[in-house]
C-alpha positions as CSV (number, residue, x, y, z in Angstrom):
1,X,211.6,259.3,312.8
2,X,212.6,261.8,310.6
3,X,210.7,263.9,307.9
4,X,213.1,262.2,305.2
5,X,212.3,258.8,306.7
6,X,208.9,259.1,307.0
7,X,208.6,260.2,303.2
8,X,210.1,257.0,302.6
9,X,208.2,254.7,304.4
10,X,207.8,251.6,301.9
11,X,205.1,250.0,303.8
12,X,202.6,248.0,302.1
13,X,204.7,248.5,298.5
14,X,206.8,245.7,296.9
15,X,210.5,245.4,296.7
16,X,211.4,243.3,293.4
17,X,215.2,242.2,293.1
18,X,217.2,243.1,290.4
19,X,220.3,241.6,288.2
20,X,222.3,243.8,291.1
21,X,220.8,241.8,294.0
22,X,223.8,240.2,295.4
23,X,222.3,237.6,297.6
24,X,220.9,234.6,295.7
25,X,218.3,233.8,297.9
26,X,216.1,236.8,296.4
27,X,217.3,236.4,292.7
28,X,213.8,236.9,290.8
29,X,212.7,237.8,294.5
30,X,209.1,239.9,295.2
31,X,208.7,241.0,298.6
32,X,205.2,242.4,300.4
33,X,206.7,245.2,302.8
34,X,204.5,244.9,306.0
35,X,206.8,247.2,307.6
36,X,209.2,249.5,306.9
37,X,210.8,252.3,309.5
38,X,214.1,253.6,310.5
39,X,214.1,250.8,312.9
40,X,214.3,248.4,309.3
41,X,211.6,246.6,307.7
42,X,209.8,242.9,307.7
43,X,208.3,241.4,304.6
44,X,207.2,238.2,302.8
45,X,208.1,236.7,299.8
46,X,204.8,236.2,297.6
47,X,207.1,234.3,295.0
48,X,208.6,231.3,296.2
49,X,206.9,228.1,296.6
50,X,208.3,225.5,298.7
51,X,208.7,222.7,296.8
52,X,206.2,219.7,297.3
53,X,204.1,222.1,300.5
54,X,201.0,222.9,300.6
55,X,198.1,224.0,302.9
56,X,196.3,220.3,303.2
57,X,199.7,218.8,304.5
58,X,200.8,221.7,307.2
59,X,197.2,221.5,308.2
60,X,197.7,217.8,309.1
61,X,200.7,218.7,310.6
62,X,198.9,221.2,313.3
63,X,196.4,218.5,313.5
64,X,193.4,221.2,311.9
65,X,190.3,218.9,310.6
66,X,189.6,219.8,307.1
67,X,185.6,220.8,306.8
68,X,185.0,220.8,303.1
69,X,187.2,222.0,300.0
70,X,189.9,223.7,301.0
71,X,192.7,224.9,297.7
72,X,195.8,222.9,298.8
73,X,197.7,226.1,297.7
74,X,201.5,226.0,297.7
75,X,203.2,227.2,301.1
76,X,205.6,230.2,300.1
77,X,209.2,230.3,301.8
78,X,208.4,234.0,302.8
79,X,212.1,234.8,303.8
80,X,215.0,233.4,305.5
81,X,214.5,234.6,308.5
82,X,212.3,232.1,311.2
83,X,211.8,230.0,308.7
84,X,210.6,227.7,310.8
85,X,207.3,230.5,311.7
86,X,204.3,230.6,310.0
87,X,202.5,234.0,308.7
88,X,199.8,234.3,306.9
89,X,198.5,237.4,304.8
90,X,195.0,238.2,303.9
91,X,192.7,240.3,302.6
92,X,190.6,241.5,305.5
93,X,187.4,241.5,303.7
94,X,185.4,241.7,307.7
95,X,187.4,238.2,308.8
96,X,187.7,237.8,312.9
97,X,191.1,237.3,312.8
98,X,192.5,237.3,316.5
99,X,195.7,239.0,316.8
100,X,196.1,240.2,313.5
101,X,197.7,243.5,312.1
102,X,195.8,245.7,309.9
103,X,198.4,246.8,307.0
104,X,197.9,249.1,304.3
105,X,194.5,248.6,301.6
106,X,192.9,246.4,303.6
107,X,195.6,243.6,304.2
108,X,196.4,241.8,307.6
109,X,198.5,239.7,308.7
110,X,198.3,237.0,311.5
111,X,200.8,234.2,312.7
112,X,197.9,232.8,314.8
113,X,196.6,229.7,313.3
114,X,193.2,230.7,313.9
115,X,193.2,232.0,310.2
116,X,194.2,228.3,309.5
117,X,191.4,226.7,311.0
118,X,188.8,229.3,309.5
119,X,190.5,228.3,306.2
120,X,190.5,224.8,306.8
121,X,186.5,225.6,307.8
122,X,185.5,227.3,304.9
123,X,184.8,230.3,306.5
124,X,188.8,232.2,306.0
125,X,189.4,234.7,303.3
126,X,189.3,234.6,300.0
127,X,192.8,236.2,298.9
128,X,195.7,234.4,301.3
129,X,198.6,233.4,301.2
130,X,200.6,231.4,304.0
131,X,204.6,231.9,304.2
132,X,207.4,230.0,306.5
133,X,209.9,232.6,307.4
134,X,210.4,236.2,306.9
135,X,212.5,238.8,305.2
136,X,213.8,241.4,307.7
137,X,216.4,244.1,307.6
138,X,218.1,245.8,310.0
139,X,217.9,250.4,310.5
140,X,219.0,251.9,307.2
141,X,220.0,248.3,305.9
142,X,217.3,247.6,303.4
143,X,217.6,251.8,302.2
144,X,221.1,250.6,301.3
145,X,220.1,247.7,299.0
146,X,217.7,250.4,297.4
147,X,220.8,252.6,296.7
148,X,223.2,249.6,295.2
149,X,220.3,248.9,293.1
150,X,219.6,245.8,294.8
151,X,215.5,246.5,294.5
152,X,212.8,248.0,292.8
153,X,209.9,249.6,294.4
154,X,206.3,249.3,293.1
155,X,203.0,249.7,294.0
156,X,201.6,246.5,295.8
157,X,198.4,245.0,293.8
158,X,196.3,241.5,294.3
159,X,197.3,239.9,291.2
160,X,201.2,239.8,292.3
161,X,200.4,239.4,295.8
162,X,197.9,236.9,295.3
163,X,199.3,234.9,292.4
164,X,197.3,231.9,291.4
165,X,200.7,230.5,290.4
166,X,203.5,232.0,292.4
167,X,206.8,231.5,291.3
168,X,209.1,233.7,288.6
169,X,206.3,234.8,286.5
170,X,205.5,237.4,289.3
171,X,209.3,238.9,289.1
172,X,208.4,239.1,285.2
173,X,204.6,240.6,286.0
174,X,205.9,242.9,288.9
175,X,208.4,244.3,286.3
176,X,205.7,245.1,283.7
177,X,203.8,246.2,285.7
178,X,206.3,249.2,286.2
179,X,207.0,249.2,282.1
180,X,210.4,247.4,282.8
181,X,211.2,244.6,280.3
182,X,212.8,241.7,282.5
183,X,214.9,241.4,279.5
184,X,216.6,245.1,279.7
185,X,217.6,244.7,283.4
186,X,221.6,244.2,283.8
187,X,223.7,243.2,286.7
188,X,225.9,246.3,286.4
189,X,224.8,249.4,288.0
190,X,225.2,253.3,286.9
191,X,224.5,256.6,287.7
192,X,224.0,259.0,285.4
């Protein structure tokens, strides 16, 4: 890797889709980079609910006992890539998560379903979230979307990744949270 490509390494930031985003599956997109190279990038959507999914029912599915209260949180389409592959990201917080990745500020991510069961047990993390599928882009593809003004960049934080309520409000909050007014974003790039 380059010096140049190392100085843009957007791991463990968000991408947020603008007006300019061409592909309609990430209209009002937020995306969790877990990795980002010159060999192209992986992230999760931490925006998109799929509807009528949540934790209690894909626990049944994978035939995981419940052991107490567990949030029946909404399962997020995390990309459209493997959408049929589950990954689930966490704040590490000292969890034994087997085969897990450490990310940047203390994030991991796992597609064992060990997290699941620790979950389903009381004893997983605090701050998850569990996607089906993946964003991924190919070398120099996703630095292309950046330059058509496909995405935003902005510094990752719990509250967007972590959304009590995920869904288009956190497109709105990631915005703000840069001092962008949804409102003033148009379709039509420019350079100045």
């Amino acid at each position: 890797m380059n010096k140049d490509a190392a100085a843009f390494d957007l791991t463990g930031k968000l991408l947020i889709s603008t007006p300019a985003m061409g592909d309609p599956r990430f209209s009002h997109g937020v995306i969790y980079l877990c990795a980002h190279s010159a060999e192209g990038a992986f992230g999760l959507v931490v925006n998109r609910p799929v509807a009528g999914l949540g934790l209690t029912s894909v626990l049944q599915q994978l035939d995981i006992p419940l052991a107490g209260p567990v949030p029946d949180k909404p399962v997020l389409a995390g990309g459209p890539v493997e959408t049929e592959r589950g990954f689930v990201l966490f704040r590490d917080g000292g969890i034994d998560a087997p085969d897990s990745e450490m990310l940047p500020d203390g994030l991991s991510l796992t597609s064992s379903p060990a997290i699941l069961a620790a979950i389903a047990r009381g004893e997983g993390p605090s701050d998850w979230f569990l996607a089906l599928g993946y964003a991924g882009w190919g070398p120099g593809q996703l630095e292309s979307e950046i330059a058509r003004n496909g995405w935003l960049t902005c510094e990752a934080n719990d509250a967007l990744i972590f959304a009590k309520e995920p869904g288009a409000q956190v497109w709105h909050a990631a915005l703000r949270s840069m001092g962008i007014d949804p409102l003033s974003l148009s379709a039509v790039a420019g350079r100045a």
